[in-house]
N, C-alpha and C positions, 0 to 999 in steps of 0.2 A: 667749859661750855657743855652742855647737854641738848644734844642732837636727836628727836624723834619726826618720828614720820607717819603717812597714813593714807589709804585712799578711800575714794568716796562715789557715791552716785550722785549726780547734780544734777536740778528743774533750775532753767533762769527762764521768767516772763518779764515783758518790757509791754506793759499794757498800753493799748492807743492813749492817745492826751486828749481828744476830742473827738466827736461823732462824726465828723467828715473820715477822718482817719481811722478806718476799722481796720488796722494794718498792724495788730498786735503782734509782736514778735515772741514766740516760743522754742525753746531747745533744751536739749539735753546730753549731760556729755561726762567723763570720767575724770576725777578729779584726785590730784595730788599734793596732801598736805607735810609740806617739811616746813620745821621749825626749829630755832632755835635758841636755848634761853640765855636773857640778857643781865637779870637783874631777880633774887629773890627779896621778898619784901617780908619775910617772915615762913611759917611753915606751910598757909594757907594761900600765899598768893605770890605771883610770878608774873613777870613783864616777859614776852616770847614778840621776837622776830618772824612771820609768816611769810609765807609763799607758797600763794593754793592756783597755779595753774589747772584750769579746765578745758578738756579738751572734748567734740563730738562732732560725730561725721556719720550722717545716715541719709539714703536713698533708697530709690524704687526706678524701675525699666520694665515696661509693660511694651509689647507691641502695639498696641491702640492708643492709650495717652503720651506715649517716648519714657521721659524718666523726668525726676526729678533729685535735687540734691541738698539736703540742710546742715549745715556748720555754726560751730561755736568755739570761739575762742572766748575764754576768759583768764585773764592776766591778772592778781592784784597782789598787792605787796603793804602789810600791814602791821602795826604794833597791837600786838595783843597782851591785854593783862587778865589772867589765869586765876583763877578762884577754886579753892575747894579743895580735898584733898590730893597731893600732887602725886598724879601718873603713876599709882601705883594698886588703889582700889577706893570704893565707896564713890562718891558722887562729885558734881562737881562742875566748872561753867568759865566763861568765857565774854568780853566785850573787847571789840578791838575797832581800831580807827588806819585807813592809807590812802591808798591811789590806784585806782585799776583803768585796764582798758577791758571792754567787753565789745564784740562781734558775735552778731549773731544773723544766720542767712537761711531760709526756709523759702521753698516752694510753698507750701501751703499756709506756712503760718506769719510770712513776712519777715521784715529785715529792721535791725537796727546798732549802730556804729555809736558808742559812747564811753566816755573818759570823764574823770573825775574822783570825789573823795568818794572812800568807799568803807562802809561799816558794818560791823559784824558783830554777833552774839550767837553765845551756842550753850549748852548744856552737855554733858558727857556723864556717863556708868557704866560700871563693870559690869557686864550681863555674862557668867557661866565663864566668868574668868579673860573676857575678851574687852577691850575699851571699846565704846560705842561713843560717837556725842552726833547731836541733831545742830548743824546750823544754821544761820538763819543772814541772808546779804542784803544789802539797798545801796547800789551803787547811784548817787547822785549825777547826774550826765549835765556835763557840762557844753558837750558838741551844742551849737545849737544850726548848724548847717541841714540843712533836710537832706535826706537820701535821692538817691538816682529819682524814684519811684515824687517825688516832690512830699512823700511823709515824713514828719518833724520828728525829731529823736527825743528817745524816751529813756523813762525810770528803766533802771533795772533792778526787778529783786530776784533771789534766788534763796533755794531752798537744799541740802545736801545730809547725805545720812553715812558717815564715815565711820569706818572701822581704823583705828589706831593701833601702830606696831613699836 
């Protein structure tokens, strides 16, 4: 089994579902990818085991407005099959399929609670001797319970730019 890891910086938005609802949810939060592989299919491609926990916690305390406090949990656990050359240099990519849960809670930017399949593609290069890959999430939300606030739960996509160890 071959064991790598990686961390990353994460955007997830869960944009409103309708004009009533301007109660889009945004956050941001720090993310760790361990993996590992299950199956090679040749030189060029590989079936890998994910688990990319994200985590984010930021606030503000003002004496005239109090404070505020925004969190993110994101959970997913996924099959990913690997393309390109493997982990070692030159280029190279990723499409993978699972199940996540994502929390997301802002003062300013709203809240949303969803679970469901969860899918992914990414691309990766060795930039100056270091792996980079950009990837790309849409967790499908299956909650369909509205939140405290009576707004209906939404898409979530995310976006993350990871360096690989």
């Amino acid at each position: 089994m071959d064991f790598r890891h990686g961390l990353g910086a994460s955007l997830f938005i869960a944009p409103a579902t309708n004009s009533i609802d301007d109660n889009s949810a945004v956050a941001y939060g720090l993310s760790y990818f361990p993996s590992i592989k299950l199956a090679d299919f040749g030189d060029n491609l590989r079936l890998r085991l994910a688990v990319s926990p994200s985590l984010g916690i930021s606030g503000s305390v003002n004496s005239r407005e109090g404070g505020s406090l925004s969190f993110l949990l994101d959970a997913p656990v996924d099959a990913e099959l690997h393309f390109g050359v493997d982990e070692a240099e030159a280029f190279g990519g990723h499409v993978g399929v699972g199940f996540a849960y994502n929390r997301m809670t802002s003062a300013d930017f709203g809240q949303n609670r969803a679970f469901g399949p969860h899918f992914t593609a990414g691309l990766k290069a060795y930039i100056f001797n270091r792996e980079f890959g950009l990837r790309a999430s849409f967790l499908l939300n299956l909650n369909k319970k509205a939140d405290d606030y009576g707004n209906d739960p939404k898409q979530v996509f995310g976006i993350t730019l990871v360096n690989y160890f």
